[in-house]
Gaussian input, Z-matrix of N, CA and C with variables (Angstrom, degrees):
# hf/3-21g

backbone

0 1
 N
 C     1     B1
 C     2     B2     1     A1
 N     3     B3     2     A2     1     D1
 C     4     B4     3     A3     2     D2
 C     5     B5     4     A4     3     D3
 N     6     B6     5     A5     4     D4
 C     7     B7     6     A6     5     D5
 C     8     B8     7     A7     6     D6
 N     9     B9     8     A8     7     D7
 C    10    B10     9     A9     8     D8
 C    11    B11    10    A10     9     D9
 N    12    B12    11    A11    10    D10
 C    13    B13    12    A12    11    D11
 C    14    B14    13    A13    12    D12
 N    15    B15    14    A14    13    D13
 C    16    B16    15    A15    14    D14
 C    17    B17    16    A16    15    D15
 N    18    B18    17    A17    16    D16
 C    19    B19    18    A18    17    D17
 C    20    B20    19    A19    18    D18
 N    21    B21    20    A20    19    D19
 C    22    B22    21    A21    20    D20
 C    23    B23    22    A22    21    D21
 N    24    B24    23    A23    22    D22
 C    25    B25    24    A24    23    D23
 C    26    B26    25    A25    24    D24
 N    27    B27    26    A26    25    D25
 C    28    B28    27    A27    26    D26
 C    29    B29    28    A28    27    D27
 N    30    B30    29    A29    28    D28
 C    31    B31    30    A30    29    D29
 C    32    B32    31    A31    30    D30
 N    33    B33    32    A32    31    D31
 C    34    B34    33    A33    32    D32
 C    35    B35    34    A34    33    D33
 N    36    B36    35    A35    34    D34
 C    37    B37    36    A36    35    D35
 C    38    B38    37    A37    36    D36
 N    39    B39    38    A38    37    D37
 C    40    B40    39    A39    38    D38
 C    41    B41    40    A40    39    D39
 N    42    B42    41    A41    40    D40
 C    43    B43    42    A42    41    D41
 C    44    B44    43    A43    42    D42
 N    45    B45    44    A44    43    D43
 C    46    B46    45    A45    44    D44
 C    47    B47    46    A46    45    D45
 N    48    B48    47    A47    46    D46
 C    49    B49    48    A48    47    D47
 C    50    B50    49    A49    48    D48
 N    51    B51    50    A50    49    D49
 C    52    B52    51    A51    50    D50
 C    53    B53    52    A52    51    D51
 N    54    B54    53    A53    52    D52
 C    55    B55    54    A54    53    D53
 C    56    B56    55    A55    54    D54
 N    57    B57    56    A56    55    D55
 C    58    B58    57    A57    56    D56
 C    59    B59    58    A58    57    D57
 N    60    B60    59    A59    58    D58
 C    61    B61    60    A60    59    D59
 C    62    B62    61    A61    60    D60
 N    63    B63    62    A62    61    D61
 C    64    B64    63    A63    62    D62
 C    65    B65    64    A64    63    D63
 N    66    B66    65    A65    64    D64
 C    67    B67    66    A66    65    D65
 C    68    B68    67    A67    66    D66
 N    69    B69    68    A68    67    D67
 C    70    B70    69    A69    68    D68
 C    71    B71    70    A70    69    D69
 N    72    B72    71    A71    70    D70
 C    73    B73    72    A72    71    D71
 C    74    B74    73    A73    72    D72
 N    75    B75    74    A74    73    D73
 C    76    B76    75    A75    74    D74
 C    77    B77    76    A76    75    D75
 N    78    B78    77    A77    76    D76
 C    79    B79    78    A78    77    D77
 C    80    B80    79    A79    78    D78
 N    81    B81    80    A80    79    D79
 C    82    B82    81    A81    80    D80
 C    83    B83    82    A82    81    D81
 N    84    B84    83    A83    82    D82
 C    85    B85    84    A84    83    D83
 C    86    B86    85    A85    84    D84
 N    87    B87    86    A86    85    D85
 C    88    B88    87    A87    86    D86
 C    89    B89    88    A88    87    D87
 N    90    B90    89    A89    88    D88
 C    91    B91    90    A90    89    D89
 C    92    B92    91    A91    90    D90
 N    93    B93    92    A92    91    D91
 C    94    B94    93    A93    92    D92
 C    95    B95    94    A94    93    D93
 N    96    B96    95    A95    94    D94
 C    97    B97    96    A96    95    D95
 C    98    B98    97    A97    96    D96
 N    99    B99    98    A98    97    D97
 C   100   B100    99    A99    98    D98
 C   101   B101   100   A100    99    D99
 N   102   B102   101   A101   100   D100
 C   103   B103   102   A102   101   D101
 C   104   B104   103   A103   102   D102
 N   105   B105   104   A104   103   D103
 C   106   B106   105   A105   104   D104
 C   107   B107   106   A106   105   D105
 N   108   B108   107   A107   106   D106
 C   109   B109   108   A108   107   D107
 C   110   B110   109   A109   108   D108
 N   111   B111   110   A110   109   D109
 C   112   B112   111   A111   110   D110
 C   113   B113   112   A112   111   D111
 N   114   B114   113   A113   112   D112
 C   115   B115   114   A114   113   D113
 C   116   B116   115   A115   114   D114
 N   117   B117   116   A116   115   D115
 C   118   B118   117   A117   116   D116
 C   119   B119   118   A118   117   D117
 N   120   B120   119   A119   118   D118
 C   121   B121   120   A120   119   D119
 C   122   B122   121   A121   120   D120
 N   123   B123   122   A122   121   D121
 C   124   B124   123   A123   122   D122
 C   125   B125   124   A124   123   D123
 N   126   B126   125   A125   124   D124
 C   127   B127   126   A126   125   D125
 C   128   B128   127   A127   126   D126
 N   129   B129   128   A128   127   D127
 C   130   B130   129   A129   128   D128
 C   131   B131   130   A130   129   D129
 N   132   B132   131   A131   130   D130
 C   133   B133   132   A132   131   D131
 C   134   B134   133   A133   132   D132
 N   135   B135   134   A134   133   D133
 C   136   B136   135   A135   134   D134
 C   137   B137   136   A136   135   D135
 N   138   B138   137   A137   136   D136
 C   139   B139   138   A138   137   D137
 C   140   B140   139   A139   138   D138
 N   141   B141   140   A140   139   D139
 C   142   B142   141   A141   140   D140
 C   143   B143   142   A142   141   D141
 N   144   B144   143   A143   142   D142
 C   145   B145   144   A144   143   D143
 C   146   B146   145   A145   144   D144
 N   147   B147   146   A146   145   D145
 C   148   B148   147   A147   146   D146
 C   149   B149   148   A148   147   D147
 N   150   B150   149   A149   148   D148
 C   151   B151   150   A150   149   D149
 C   152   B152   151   A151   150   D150
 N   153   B153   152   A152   151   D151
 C   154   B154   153   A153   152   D152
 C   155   B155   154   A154   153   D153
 N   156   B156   155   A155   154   D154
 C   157   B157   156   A156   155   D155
 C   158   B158   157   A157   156   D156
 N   159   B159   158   A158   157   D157
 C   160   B160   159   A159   158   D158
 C   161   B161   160   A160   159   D159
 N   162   B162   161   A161   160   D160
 C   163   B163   162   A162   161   D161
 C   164   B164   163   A163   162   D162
 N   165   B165   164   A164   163   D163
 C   166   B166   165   A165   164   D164
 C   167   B167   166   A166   165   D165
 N   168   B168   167   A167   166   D166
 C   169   B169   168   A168   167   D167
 C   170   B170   169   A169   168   D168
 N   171   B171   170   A170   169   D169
 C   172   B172   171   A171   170   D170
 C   173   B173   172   A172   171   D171
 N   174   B174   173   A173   172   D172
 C   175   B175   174   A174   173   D173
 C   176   B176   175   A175   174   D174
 N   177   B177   176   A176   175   D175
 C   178   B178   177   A177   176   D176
 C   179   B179   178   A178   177   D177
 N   180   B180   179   A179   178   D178
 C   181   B181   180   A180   179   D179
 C   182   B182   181   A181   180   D180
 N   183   B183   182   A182   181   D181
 C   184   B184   183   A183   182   D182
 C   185   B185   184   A184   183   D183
 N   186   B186   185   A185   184   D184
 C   187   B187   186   A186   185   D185
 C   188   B188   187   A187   186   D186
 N   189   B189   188   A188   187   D187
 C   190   B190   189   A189   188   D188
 C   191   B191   190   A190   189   D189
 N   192   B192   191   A191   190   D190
 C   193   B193   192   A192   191   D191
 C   194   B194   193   A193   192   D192
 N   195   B195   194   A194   193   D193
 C   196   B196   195   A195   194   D194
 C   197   B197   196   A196   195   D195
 N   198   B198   197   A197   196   D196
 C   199   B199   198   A198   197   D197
 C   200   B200   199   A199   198   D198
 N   201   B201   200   A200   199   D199
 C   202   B202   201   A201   200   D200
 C   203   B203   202   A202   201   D201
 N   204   B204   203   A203   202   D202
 C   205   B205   204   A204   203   D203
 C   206   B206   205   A205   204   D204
 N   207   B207   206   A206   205   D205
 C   208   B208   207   A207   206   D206
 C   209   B209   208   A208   207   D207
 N   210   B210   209   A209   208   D208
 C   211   B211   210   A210   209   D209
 C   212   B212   211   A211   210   D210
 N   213   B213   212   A212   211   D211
 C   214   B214   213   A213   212   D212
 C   215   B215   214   A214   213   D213
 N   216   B216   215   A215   214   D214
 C   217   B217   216   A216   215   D215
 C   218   B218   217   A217   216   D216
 N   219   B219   218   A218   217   D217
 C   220   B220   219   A219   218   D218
 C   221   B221   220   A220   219   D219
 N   222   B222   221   A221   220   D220
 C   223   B223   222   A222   221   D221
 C   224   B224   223   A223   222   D222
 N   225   B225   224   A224   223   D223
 C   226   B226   225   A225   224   D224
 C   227   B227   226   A226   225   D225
 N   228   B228   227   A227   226   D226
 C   229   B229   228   A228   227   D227
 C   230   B230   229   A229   228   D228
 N   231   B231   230   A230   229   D229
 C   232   B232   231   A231   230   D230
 C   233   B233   232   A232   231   D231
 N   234   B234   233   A233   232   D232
 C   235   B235   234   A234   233   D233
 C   236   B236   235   A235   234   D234
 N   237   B237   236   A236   235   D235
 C   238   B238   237   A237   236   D236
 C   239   B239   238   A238   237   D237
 N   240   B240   239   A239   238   D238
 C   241   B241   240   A240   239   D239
 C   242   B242   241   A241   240   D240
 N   243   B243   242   A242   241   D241
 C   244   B244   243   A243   242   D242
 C   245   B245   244   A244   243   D243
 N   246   B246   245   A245   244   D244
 C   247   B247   246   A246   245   D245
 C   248   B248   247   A247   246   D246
 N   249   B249   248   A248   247   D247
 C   250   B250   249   A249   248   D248
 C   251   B251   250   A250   249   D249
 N   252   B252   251   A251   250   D250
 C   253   B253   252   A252   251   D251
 C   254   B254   253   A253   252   D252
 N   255   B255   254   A254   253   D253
 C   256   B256   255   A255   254   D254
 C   257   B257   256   A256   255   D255
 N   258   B258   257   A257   256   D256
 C   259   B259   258   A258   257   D257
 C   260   B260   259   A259   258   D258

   B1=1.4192
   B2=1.4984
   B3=1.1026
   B4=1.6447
   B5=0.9642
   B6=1.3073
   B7=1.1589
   B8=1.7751
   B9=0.8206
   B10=1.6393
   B11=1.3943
   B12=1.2923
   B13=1.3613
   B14=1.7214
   B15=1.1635
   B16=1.6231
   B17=1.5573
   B18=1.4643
   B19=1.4424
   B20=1.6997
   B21=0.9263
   B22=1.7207
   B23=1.6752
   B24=0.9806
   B25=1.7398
   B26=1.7580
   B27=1.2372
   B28=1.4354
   B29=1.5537
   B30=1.4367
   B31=1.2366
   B32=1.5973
   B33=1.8581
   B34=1.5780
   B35=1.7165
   B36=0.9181
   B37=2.0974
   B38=1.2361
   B39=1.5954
   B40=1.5067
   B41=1.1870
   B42=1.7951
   B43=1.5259
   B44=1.5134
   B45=1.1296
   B46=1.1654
   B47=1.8757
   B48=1.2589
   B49=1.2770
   B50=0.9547
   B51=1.5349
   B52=1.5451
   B53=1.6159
   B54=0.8156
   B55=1.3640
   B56=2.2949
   B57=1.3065
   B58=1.5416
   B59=1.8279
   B60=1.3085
   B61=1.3850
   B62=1.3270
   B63=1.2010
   B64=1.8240
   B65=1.6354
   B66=0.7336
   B67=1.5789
   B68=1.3147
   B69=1.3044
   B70=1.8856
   B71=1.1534
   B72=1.6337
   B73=1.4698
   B74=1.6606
   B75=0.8649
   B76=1.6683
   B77=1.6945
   B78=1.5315
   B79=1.3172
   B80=1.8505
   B81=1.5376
   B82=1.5847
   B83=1.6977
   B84=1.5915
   B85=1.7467
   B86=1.3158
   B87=1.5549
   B88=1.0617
   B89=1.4708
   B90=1.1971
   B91=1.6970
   B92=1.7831
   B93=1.4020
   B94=1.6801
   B95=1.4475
   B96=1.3750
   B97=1.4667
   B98=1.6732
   B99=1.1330
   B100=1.6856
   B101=1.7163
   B102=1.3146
   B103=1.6575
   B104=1.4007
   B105=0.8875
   B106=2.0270
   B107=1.7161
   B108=1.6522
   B109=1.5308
   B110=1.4119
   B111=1.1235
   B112=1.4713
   B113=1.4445
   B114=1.5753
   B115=1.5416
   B116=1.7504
   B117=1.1400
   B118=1.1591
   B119=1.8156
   B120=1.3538
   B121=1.4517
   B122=1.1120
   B123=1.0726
   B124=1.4473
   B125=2.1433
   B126=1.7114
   B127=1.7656
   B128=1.2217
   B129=1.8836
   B130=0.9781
   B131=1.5668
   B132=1.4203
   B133=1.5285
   B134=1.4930
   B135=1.6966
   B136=1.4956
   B137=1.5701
   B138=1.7302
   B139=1.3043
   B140=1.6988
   B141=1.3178
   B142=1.4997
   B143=1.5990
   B144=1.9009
   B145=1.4168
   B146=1.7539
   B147=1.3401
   B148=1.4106
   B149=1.3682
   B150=1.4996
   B151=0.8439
   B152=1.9187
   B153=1.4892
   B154=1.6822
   B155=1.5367
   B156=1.0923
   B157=1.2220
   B158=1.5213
   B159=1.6600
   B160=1.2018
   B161=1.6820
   B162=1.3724
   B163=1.5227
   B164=1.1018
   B165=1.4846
   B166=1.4055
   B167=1.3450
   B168=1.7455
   B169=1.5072
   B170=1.3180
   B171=1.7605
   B172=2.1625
   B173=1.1936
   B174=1.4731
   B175=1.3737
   B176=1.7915
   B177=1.6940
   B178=1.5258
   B179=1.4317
   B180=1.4362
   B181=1.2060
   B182=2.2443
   B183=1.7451
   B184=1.4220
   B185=1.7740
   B186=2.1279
   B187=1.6698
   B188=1.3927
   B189=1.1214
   B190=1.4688
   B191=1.9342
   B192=1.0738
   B193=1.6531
   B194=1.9578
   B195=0.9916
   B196=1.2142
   B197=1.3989
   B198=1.8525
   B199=1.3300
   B200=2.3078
   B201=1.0356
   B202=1.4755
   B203=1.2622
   B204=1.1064
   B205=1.7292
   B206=1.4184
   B207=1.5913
   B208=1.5175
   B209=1.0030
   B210=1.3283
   B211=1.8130
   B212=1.2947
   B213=2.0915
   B214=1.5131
   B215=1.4806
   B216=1.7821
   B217=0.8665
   B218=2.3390
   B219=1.2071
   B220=1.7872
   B221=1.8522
   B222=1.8960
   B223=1.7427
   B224=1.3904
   B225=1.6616
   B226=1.7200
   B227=1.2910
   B228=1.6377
   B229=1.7008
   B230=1.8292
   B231=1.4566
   B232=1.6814
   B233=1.1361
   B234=1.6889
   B235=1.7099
   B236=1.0794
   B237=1.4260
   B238=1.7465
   B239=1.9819
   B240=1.4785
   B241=1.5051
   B242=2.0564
   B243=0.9189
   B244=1.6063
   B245=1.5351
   B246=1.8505
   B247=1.2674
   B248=1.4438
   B249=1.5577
   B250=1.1623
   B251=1.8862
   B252=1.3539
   B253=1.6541
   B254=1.1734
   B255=1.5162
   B256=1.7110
   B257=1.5095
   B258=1.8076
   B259=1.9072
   B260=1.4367
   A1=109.71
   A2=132.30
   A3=115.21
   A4=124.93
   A5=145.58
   A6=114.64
   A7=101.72
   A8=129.69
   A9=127.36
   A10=123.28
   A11=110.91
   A12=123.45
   A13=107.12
   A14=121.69
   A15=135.98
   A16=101.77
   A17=103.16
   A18=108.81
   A19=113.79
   A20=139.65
   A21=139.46
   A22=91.27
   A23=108.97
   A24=117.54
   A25=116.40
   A26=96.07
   A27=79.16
   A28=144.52
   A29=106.21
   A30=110.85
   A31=128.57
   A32=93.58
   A33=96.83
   A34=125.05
   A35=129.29
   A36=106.84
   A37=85.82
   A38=93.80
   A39=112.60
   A40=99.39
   A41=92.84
   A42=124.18
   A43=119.51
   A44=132.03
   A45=117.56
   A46=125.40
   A47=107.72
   A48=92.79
   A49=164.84
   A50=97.52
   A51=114.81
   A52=137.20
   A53=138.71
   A54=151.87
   A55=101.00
   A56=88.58
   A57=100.80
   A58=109.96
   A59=96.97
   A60=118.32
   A61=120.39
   A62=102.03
   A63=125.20
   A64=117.83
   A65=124.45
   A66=113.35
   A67=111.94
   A68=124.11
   A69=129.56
   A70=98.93
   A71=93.13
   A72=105.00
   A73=107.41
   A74=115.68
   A75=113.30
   A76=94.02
   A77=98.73
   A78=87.23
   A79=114.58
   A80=112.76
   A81=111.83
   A82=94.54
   A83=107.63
   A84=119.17
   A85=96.82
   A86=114.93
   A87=115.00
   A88=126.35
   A89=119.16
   A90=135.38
   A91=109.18
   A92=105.54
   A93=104.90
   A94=89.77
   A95=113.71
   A96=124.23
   A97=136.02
   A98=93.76
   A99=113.10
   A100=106.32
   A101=97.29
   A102=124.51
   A103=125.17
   A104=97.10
   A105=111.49
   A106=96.47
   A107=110.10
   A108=127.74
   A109=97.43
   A110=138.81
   A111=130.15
   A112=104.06
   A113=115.62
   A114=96.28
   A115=97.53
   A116=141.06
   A117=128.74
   A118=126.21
   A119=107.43
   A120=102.79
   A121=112.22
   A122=146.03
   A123=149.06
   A124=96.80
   A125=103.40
   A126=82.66
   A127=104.90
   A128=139.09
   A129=134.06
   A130=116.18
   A131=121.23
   A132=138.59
   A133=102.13
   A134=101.54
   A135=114.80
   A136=95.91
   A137=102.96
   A138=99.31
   A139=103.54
   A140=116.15
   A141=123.50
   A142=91.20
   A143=124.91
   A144=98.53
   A145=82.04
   A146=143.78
   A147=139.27
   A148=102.94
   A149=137.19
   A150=134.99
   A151=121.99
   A152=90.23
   A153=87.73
   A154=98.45
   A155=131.44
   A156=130.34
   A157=117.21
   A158=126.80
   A159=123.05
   A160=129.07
   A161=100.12
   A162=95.03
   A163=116.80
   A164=146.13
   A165=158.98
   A166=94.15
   A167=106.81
   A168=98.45
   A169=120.56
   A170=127.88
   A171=101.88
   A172=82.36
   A173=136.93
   A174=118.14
   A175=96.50
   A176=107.45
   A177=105.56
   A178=119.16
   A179=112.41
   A180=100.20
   A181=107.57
   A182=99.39
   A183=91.65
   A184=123.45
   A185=91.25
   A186=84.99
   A187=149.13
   A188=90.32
   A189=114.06
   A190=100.19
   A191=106.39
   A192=117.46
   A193=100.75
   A194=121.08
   A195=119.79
   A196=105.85
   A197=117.51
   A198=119.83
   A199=85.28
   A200=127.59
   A201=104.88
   A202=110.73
   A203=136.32
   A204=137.85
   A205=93.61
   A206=126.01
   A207=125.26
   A208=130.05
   A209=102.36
   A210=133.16
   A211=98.61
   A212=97.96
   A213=111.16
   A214=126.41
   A215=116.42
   A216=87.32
   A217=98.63
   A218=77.43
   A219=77.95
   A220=118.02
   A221=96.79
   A222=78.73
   A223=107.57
   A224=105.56
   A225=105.20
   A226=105.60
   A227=110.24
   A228=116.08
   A229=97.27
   A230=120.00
   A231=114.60
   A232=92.64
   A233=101.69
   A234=104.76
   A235=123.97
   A236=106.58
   A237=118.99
   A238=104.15
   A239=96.63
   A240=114.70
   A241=100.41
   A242=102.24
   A243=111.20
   A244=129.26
   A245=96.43
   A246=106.71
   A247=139.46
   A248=104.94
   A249=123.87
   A250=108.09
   A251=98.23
   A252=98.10
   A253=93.38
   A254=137.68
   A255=113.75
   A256=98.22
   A257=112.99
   A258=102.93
   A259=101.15
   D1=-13.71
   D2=-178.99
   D3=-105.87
   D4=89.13
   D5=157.86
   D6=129.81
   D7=-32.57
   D8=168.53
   D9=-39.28
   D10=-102.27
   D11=-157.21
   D12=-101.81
   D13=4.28
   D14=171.70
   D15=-79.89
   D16=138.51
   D17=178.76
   D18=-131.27
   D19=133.83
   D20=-148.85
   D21=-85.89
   D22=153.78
   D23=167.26
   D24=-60.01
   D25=-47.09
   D26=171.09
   D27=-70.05
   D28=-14.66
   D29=163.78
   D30=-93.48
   D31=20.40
   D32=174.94
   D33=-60.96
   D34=160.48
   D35=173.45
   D36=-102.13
   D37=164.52
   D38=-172.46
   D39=-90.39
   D40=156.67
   D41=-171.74
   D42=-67.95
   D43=145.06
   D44=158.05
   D45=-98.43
   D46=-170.52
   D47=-149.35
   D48=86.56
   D49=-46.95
   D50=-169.81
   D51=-68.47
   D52=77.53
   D53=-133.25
   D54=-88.57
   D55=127.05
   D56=175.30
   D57=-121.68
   D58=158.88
   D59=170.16
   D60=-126.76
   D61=164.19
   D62=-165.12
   D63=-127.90
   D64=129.03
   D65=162.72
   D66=-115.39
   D67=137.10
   D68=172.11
   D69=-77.62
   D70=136.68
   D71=-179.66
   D72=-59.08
   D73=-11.40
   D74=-170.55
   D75=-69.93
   D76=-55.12
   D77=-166.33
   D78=-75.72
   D79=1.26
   D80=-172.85
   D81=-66.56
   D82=-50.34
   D83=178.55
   D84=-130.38
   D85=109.67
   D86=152.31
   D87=-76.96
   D88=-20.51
   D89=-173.94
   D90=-95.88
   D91=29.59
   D92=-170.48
   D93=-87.07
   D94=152.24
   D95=-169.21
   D96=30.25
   D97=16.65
   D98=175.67
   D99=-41.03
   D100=-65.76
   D101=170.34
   D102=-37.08
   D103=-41.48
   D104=-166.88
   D105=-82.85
   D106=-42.27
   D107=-160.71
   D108=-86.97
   D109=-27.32
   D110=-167.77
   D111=-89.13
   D112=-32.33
   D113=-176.22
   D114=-86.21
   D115=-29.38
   D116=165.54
   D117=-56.75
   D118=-24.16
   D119=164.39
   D120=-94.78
   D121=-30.87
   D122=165.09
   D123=-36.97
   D124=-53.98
   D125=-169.22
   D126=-90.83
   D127=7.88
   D128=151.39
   D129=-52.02
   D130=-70.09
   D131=170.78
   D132=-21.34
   D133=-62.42
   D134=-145.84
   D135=-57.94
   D136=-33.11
   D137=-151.14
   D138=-76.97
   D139=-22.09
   D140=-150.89
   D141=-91.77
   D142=-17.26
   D143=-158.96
   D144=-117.96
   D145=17.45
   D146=-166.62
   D147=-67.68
   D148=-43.31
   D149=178.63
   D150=-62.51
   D151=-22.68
   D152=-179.56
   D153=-79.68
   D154=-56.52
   D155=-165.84
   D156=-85.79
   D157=-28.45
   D158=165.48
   D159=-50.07
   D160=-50.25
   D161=168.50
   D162=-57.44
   D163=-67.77
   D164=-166.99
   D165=-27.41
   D166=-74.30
   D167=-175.12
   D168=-68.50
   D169=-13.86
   D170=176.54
   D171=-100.28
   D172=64.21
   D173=150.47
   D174=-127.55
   D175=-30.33
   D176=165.02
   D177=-74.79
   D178=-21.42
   D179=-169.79
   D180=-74.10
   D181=-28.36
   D182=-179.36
   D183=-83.73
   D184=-11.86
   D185=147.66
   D186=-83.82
   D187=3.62
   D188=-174.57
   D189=-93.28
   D190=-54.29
   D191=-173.16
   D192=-66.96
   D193=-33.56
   D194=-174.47
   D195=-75.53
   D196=-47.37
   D197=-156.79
   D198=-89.00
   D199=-7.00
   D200=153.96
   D201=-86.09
   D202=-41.13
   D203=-178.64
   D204=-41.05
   D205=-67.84
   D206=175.15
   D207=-29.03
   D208=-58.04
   D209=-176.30
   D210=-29.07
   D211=-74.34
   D212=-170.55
   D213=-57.89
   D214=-23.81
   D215=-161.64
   D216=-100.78
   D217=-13.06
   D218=174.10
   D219=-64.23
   D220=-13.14
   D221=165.97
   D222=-121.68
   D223=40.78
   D224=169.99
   D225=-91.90
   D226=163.23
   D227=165.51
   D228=-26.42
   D229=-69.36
   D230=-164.07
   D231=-27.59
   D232=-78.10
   D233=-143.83
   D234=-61.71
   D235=-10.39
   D236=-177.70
   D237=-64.34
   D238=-51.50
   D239=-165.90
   D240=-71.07
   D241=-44.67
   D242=176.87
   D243=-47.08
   D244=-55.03
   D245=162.37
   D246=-124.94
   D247=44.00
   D248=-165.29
   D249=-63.65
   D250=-40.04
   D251=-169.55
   D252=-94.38
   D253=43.53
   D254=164.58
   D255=-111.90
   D256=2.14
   D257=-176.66
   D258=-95.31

C-alpha cells in the first residue's frame, strides 16, 4: 500500500484544452464609486462655471426686482398723480 504506483495531484501535467475565463473588474462593478465621484464633480464643475451663470442671474434678478418696484409704484395713487399728463 504505500507508495508505488499512486501519484499526488500536484505533480499531475497540465491538461490540454482546457479553456478558462476572466471577467474585468470594470465589468464585475461597473458602478464602483460612481457615488462618491459625482457629488465631488458636480462641486468641481459647479465651482469652475459659477461665475458664468451666477452673474446673469443677480443681475436679472435686480432687473426684475426694480422693474416690479416700478410697476407698483407707477400704478399707485403717486404714480398715477406724477405722471398723469405724459399719456
Amino acid at each position: 500500500m504505500g507508495g508505488g504506483g499512486e501519484k499526488s495531484l500536484a505533480s499531475s501535467p497540465t491538461q490540454k484544452g482546457l479553456i478558462t475565463y476572466a471577467v474585468s473588474p470594470n465589468r464585475q462593478r461597473p458602478l464602483a464609486g460612481n457615488a462618491h465621484a459625482a457629488v465631488f464633480n458636480v462641486f468641481r464643475r459647479t465651482k469652475g462655471q459659477i461665475l458664468y451663470w451666477g452673474i446673469p442671474i443677480l443681475l436679472g434678478y435686480e432687473i426684475m426686482n426694480w422693474a416690479t418696484e416700478r410697476n407698483e409704484y407707477l400704478n399707485s395713487k403717486e404714480g398715477r398723480a406724477l405722471y398723469a399728463d405724459e399719456e
